[in-house]
DSSP file (Angstrom, degrees, kcal/mol; ACC not computed):
  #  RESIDUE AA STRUCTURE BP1 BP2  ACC     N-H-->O    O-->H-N    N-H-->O    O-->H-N    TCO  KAPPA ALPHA  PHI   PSI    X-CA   Y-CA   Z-CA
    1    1 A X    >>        0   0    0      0, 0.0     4,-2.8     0, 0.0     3,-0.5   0.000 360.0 360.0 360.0 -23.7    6.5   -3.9   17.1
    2    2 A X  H 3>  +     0   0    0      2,-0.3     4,-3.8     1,-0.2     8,-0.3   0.922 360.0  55.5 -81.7 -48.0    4.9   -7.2   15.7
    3    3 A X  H 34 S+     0   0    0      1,-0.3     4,-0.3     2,-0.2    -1,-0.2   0.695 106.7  46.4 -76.9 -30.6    3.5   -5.0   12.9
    4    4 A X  H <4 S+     0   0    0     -3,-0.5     3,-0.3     2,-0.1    -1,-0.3   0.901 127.9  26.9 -86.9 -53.2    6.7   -3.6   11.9
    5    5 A X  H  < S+     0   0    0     -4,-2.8    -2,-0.2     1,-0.2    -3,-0.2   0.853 126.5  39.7 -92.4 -25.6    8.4   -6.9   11.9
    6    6 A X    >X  +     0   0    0     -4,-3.8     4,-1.5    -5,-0.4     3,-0.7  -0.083  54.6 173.1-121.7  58.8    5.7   -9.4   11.2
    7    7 A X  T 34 S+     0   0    0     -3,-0.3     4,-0.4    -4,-0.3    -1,-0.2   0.563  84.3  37.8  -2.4 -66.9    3.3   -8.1    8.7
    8    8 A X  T >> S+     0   0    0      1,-0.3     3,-4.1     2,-0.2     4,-2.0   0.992 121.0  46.9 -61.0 -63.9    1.1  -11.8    8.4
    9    9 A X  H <> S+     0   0    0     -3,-0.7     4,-1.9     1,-0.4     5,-0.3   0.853 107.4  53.9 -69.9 -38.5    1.4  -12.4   12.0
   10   10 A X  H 3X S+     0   0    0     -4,-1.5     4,-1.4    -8,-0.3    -1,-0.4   0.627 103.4  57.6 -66.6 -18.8    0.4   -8.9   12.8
   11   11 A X  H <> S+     0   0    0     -3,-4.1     4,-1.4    -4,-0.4    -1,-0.2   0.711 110.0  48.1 -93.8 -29.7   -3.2   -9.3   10.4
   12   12 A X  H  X S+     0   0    0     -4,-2.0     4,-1.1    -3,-0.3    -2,-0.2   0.937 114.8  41.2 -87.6 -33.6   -4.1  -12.3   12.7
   13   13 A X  H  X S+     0   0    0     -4,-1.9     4,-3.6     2,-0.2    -2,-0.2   0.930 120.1  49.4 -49.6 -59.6   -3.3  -10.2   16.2
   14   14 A X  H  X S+     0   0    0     -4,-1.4     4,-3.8    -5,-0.3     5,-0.3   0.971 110.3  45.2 -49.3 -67.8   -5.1   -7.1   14.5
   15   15 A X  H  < S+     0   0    0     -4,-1.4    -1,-0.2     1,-0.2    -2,-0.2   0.702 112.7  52.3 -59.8 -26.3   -8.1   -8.8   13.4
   16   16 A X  H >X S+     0   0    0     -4,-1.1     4,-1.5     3,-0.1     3,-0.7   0.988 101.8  61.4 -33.4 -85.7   -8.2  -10.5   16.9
   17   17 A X  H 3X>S+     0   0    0     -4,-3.6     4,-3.5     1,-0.3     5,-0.5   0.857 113.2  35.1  -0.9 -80.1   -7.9   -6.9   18.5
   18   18 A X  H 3<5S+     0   0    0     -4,-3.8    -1,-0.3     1,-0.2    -3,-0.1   0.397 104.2  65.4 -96.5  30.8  -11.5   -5.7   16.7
   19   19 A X  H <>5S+     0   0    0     -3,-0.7     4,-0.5    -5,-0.3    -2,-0.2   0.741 120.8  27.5 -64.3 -35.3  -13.3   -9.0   16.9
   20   20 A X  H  <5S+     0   0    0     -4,-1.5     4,-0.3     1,-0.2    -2,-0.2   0.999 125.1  43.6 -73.7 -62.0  -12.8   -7.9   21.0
   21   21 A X  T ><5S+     0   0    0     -4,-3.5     3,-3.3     2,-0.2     5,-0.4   0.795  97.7  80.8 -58.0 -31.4  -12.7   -4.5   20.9
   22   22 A X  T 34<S+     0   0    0     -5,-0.5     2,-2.5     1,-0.3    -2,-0.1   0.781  96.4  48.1 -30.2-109.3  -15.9   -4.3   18.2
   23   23 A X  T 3< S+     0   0    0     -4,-0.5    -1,-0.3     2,-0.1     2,-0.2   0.367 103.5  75.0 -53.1   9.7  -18.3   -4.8   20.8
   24   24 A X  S <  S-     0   0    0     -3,-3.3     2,-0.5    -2,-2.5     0, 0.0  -0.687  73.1-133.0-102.4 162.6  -16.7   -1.9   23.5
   25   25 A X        +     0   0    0     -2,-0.2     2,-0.3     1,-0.1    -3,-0.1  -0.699  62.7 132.2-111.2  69.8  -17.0    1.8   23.3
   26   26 A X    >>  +     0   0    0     -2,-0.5     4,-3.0    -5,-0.4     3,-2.4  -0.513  29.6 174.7-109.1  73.0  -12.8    2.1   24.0
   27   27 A X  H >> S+     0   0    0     -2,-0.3     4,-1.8     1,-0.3     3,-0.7   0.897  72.6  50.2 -30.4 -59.1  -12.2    4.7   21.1
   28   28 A X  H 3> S+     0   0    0      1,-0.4     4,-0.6     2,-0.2    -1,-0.3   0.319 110.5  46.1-110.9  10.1   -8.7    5.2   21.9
   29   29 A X  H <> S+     0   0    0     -3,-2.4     4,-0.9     2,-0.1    -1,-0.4   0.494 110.2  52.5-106.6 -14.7   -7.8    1.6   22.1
   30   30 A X  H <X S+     0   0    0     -4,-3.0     4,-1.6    -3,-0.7    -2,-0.2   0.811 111.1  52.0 -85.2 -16.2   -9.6    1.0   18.8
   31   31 A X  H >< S+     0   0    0     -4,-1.8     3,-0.5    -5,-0.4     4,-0.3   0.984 109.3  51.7 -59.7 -55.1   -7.2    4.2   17.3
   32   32 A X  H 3< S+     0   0    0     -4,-0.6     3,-0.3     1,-0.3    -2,-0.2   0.775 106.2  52.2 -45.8 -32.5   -4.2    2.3   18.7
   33   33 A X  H >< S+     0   0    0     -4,-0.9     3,-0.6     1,-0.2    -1,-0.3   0.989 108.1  47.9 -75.8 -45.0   -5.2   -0.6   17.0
   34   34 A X  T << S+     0   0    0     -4,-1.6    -1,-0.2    -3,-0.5    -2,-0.2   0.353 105.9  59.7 -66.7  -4.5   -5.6    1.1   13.4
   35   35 A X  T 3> S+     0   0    0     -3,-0.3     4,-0.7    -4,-0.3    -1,-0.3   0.008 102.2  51.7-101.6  -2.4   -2.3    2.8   13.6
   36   36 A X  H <> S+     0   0    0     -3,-0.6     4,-0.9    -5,-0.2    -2,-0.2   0.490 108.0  52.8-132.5  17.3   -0.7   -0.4   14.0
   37   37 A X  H  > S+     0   0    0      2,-0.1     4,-0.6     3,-0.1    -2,-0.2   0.372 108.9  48.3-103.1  24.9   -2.6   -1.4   10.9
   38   38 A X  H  4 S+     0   0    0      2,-0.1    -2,-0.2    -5,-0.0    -3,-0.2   0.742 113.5  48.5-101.4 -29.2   -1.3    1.5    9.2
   39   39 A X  H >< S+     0   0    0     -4,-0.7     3,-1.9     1,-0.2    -3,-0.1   0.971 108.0  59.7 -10.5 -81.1    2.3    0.4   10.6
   40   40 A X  H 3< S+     0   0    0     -4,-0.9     2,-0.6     1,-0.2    -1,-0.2   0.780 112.7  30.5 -31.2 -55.6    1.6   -2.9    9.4
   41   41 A X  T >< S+     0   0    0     -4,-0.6     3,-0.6    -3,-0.1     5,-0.3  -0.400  78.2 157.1-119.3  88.5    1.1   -2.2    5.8
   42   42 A X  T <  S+     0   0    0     -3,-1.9    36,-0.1    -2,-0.6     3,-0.1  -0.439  76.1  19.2 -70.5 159.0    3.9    1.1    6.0
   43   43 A X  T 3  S+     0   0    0     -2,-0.1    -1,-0.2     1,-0.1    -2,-0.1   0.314  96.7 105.3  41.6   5.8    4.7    0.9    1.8
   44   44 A X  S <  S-     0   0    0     -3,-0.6    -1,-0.1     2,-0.1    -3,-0.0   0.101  82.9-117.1 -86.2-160.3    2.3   -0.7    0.6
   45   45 A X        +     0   0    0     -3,-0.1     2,-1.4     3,-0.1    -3,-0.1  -0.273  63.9 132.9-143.1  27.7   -0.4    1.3   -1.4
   46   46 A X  S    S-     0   0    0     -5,-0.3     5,-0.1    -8,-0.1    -5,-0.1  -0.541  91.0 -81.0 -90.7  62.9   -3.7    0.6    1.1
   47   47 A X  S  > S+     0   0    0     -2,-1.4     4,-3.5     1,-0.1     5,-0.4   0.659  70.2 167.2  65.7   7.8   -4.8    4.2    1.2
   48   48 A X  H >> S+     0   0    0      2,-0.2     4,-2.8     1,-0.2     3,-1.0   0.879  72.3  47.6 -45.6 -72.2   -2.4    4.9    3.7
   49   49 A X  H 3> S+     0   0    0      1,-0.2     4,-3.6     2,-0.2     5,-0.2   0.881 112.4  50.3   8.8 -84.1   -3.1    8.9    3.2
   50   50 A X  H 3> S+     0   0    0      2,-0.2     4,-1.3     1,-0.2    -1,-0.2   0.931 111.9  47.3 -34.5 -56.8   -6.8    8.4    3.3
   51   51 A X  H <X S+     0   0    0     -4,-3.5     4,-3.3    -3,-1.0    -2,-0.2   0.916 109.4  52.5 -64.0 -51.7   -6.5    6.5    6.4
   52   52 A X  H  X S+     0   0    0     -4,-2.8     4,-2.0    -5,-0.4    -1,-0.3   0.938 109.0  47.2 -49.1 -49.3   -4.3    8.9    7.9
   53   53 A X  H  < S+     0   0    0     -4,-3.6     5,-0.3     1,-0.2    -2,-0.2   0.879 110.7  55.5 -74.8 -21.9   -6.6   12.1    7.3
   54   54 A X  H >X S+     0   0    0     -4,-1.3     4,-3.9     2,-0.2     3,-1.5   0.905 114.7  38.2 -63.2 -63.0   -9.5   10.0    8.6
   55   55 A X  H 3X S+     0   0    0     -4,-3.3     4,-7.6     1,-0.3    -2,-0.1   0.911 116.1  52.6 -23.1 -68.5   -7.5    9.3   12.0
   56   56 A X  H 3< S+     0   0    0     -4,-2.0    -1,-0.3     2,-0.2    -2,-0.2   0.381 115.3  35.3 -59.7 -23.9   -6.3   12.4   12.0
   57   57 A X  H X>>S+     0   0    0     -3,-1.5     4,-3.1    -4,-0.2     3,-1.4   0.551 117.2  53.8-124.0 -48.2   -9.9   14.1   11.6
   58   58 A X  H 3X5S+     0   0    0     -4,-3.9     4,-6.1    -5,-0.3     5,-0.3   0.981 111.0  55.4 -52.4 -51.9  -11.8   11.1   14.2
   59   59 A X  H 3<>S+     0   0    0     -4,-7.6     5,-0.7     1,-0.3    -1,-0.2   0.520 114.2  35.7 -70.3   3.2   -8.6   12.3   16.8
   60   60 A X  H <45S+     0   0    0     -3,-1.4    -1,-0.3     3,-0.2    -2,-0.2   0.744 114.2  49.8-112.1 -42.5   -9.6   15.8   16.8
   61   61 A X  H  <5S+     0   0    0     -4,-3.1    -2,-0.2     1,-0.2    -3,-0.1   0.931 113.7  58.1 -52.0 -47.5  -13.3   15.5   16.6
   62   62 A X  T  <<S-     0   0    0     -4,-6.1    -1,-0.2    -5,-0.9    -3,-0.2   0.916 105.5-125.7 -39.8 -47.1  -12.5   12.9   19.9
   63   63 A X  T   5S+     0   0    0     -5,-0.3     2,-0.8    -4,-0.2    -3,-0.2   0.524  72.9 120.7  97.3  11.9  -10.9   15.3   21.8
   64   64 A X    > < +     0   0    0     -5,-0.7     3,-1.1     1,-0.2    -1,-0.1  -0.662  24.9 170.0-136.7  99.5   -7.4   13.0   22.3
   65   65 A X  G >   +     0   0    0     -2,-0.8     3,-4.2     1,-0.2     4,-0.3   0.801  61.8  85.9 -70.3 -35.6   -4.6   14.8   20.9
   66   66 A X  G 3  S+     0   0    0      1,-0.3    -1,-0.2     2,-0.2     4,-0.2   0.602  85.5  48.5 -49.0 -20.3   -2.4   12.3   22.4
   67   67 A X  G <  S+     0   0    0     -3,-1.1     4,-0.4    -8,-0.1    -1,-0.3  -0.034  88.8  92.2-104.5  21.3   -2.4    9.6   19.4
   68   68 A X  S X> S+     0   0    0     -3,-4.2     3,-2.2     2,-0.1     4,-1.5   0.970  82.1  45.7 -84.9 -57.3   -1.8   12.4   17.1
   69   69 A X  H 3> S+     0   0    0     -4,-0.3     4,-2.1     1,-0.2    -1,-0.1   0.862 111.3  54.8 -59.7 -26.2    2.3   12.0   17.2
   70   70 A X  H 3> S+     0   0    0     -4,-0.2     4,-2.0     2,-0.2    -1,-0.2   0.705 105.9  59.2 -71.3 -12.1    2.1    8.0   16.7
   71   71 A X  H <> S+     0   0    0     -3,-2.2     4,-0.8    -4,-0.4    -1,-0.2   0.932 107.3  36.7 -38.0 -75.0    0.2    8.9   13.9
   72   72 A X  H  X S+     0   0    0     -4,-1.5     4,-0.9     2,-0.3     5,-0.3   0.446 113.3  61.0 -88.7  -8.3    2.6   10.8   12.3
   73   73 A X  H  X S+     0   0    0     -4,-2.1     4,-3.2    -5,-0.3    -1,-0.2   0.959 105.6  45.3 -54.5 -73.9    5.2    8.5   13.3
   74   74 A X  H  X S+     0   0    0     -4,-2.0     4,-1.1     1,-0.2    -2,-0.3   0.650 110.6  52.3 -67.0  -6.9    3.9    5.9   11.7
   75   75 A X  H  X S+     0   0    0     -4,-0.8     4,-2.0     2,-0.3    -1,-0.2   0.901 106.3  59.0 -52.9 -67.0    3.3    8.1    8.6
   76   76 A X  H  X S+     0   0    0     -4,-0.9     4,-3.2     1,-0.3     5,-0.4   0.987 104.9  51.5 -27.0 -55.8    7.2    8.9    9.0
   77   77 A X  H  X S+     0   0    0     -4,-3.2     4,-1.6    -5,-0.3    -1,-0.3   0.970 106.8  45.9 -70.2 -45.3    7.8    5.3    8.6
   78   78 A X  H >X S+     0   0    0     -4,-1.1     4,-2.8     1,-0.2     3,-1.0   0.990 119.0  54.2 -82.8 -51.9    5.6    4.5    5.2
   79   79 A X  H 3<>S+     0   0    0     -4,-2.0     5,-2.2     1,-0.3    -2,-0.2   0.753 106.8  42.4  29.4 -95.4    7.6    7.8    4.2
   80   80 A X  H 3<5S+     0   0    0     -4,-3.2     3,-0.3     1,-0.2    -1,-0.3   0.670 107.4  61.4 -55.4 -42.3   10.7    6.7    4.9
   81   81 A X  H <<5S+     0   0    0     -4,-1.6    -1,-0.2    -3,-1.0    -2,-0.2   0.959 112.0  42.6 -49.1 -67.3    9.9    3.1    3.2
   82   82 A X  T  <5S-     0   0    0     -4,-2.8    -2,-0.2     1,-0.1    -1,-0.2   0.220 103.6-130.2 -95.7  35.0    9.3    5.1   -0.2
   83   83 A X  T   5 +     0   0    0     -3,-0.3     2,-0.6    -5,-0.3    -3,-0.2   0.738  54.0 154.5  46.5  24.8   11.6    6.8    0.2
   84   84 A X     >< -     0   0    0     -5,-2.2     4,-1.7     1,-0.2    -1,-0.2  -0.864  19.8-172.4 -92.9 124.1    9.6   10.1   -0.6
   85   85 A X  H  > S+     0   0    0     -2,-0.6     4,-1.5     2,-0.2    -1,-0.2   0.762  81.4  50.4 -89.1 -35.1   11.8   12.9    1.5
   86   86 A X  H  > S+     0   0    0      1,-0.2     4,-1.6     2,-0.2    -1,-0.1   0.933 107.4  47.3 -67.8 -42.8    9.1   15.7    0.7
   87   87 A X  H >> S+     0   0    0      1,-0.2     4,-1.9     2,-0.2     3,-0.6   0.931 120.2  39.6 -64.2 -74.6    6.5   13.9    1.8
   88   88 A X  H 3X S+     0   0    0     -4,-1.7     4,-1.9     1,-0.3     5,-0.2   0.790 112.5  57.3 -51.0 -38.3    8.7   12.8    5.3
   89   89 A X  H 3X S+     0   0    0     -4,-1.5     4,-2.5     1,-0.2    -1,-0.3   0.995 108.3  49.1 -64.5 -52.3   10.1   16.4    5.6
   90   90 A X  H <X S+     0   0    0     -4,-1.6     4,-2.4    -3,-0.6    -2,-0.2   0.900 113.5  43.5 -47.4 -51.7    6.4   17.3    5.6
   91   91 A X  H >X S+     0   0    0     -4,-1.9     3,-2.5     1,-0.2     4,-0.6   0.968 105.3  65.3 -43.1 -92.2    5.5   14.8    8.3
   92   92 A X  H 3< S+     0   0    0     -4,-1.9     4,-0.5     1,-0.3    -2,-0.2   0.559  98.0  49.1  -9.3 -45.0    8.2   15.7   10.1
   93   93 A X  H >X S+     0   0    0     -4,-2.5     4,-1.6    -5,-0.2     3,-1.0   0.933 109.0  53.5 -49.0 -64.1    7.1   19.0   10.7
   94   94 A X  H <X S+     0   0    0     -3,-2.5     4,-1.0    -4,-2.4    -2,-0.2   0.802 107.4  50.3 -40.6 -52.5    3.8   17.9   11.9
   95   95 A X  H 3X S+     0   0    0     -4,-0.6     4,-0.6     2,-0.2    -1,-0.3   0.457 108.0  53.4 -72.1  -6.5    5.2   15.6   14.3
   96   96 A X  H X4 S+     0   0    0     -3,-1.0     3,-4.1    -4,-0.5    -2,-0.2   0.956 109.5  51.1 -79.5 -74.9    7.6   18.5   15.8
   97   97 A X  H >< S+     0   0    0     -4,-1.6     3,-1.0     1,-0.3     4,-0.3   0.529 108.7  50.3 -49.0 -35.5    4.5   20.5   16.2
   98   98 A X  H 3< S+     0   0    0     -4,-1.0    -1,-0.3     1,-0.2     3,-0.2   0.820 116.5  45.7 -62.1 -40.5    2.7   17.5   18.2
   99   99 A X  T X< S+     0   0    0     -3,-4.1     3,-1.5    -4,-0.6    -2,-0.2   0.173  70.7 110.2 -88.5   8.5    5.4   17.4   20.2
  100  100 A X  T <  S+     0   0    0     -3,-1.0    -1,-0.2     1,-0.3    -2,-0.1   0.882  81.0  61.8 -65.7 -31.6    6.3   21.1   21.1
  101  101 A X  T 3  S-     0   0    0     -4,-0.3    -1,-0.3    -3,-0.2    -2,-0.1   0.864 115.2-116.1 -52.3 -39.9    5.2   20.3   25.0
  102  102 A X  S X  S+     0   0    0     -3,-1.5     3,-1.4     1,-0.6     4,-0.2  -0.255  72.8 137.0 121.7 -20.0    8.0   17.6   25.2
  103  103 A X  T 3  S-     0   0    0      1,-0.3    -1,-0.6     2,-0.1    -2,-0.1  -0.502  83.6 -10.5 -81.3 133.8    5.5   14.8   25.6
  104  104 A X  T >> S+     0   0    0     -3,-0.1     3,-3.3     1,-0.1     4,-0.5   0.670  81.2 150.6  37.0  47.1    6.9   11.9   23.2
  105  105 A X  H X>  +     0   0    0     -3,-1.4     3,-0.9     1,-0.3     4,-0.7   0.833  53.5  84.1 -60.6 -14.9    9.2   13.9   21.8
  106  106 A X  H 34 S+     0   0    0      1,-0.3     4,-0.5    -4,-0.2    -1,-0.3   0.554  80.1  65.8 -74.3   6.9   11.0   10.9   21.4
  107  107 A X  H X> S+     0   0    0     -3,-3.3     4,-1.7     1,-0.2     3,-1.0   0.837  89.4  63.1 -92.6 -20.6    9.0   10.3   18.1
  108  108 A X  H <X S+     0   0    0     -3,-0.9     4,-1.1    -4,-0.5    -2,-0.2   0.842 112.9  40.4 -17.5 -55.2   10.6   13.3   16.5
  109  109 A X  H 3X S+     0   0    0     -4,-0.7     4,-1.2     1,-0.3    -2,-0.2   0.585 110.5  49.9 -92.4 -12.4   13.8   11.2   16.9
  110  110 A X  H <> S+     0   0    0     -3,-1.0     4,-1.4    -4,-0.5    -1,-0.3   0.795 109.3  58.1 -95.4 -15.4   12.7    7.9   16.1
  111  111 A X  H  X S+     0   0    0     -4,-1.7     4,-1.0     1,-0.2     3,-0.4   0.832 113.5  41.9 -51.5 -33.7   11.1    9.6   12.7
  112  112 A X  H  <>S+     0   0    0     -4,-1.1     5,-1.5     1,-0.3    -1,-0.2   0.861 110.0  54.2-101.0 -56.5   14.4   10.8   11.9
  113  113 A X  H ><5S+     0   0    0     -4,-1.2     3,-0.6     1,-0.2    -1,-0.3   0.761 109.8  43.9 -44.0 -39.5   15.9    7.9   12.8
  114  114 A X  H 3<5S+     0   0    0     -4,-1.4    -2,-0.2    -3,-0.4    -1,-0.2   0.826 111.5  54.6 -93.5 -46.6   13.8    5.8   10.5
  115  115 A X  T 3<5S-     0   0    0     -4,-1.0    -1,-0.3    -5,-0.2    -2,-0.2   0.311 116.2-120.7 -68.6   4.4   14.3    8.8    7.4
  116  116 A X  T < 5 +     0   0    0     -3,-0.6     2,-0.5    -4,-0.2    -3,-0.2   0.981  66.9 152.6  15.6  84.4   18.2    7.9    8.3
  117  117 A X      < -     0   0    0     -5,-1.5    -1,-0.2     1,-0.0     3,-0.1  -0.971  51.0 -69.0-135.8 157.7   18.3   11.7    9.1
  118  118 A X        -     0   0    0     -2,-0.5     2,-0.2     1,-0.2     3,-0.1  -0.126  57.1 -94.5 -63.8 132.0   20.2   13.7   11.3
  119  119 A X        -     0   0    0      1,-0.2     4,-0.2    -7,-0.1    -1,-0.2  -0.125  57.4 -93.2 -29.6  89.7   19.8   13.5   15.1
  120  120 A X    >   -     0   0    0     -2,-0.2     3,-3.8    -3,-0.1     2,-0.3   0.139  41.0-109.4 -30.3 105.6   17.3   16.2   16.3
  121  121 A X  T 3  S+     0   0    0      1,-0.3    -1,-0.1    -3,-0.1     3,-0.1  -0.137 106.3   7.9 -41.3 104.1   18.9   19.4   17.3
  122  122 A X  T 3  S+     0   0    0     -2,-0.3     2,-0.4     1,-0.2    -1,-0.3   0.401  85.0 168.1  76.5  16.1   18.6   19.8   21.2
  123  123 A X    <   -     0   0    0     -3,-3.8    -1,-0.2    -4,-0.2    -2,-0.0  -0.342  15.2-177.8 -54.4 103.3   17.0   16.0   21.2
  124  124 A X        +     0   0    0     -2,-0.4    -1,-0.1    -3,-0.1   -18,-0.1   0.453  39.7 128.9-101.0   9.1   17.3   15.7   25.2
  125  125 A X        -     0   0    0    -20,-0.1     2,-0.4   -21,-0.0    -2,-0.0  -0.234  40.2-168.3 -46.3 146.2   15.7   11.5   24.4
  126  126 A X        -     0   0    0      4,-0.0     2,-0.3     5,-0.0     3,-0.1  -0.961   4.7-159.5-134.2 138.5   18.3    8.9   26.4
  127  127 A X        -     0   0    0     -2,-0.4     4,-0.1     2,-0.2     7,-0.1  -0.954  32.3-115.8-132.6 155.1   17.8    5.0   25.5
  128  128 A X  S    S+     0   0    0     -2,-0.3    -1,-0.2     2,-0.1     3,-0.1   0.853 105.8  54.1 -73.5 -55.3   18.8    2.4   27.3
  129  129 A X  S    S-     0   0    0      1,-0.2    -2,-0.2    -3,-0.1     5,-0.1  -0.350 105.1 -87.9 -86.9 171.8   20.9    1.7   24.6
  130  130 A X     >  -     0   0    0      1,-0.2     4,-2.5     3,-0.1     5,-0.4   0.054  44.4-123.4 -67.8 176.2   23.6    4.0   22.9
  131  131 A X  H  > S+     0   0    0      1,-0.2     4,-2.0     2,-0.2    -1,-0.2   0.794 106.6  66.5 -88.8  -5.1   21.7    5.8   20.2
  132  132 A X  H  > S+     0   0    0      1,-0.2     4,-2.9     2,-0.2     5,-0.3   0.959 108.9  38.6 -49.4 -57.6   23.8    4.8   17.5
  133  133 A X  H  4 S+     0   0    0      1,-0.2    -2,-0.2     2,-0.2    -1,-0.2   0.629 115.8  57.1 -72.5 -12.3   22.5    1.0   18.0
  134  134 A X  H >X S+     0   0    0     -4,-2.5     3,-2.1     2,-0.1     4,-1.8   0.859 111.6  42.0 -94.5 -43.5   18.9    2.6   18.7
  135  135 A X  H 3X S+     0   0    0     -4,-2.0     4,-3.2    -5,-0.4   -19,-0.2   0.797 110.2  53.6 -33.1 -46.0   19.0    4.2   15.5
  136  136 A X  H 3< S+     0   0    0     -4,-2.9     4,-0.4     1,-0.2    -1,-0.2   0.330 111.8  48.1 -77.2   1.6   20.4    1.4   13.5
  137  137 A X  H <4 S+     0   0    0     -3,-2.1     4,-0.4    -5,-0.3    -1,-0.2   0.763 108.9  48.2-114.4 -19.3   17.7   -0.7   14.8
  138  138 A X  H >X S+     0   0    0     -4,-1.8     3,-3.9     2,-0.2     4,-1.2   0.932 115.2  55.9 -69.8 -80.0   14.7    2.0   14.0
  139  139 A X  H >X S+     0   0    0     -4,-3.2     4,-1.6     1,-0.3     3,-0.7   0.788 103.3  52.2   1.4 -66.4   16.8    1.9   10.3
  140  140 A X  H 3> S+     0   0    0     -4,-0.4     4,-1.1     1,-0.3    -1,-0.3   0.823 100.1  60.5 -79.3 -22.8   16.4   -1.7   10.0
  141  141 A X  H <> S+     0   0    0     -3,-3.9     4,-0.6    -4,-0.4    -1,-0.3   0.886 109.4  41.6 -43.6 -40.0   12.8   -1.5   10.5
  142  142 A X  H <X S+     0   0    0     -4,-1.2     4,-0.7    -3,-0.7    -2,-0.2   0.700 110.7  56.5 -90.2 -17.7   12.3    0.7    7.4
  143  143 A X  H  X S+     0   0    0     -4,-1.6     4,-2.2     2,-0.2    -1,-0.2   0.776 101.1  51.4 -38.7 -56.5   14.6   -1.0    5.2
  144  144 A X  H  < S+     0   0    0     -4,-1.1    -2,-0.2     2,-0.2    -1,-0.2   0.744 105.8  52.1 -85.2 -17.9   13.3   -4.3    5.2
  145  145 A X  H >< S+     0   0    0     -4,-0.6     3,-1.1     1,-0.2    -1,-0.2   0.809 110.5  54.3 -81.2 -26.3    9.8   -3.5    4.4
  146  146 A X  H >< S+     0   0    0     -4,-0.7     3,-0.9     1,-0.2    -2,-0.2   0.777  93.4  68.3 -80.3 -32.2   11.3   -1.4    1.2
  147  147 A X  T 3< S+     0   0    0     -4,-2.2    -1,-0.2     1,-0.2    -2,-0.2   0.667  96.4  56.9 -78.2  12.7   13.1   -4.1   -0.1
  148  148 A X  T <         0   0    0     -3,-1.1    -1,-0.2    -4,-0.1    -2,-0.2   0.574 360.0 360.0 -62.2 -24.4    9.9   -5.6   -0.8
  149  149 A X    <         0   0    0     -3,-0.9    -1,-0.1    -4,-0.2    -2,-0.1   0.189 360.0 360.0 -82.2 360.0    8.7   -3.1   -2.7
């Protein structure tokens, strides 16, 4: 979450992150960690694309399907930032398809959310809060980083 709301503060966490993890063999915590520096800079123009097919190519050669939808989540989200709809529609697709088992389906919903797009049809996600206010709050993530831009 720090990455989505606190860009700076998020480069000093991050960089933290692989000075420790750099000397471990945890692949799938050093994935986690680069998807929330492609989070971090969601609209920007750092190769996000690139980075993504890289991920995207290391998580299949890995064997760990499982980091595939946060992937494309966070994809969703630089998307959503520039406000390219093809580009998101496209995503969007991908991330259904990650998710046909039901496991994190709820990133289908938060992509949508984020694209201010309509509520996935049969979306069986519940959040603590009502989903208006979980929406509006996914929303405000993607906003503020696009009025930078």
């Amino acid at each position: 979450m720090v990455a989505f709301a606190d860009p700076a503060r998020a480069d000093d966490e991050l960089a933290l992150a692989h000075e420790f993890l750099a000397q471990l063999d945890q692949r799938a915590t050093m994935l986690y960690a680069r998807v929330a520096g492609l989070v971090r800079d969601v609209g920007t123009d750092r190769d996000i694309a690139d980075r993504v097919a890289v991920l995207r190519t290391e998580i299949s050669v890995g064997g760990l399907p499982w980091p595939t939808p946060l992937v494309e989540t966070a994809l969703a989200s630089h998307h959503a930032v520039r406000d390219a709809s093809d580009d998101l529609a496209a995503t969007l697709d991908r991330l259904r398809e990650a998710t046909t088992n039901g496991d994190f389906a709820y990133y289908v919903d938060i992509a949508t959310a984020m694209g201010d797009l309509s509520q996935p049809a049969g979306s069986t996600t519940q959040w603590l809060d009502d989903a208006h206010t979980v929406r509006e709050c996914w929303l405000t993530l993607v906003i503020a980083p696009s009025r930078n831009l």
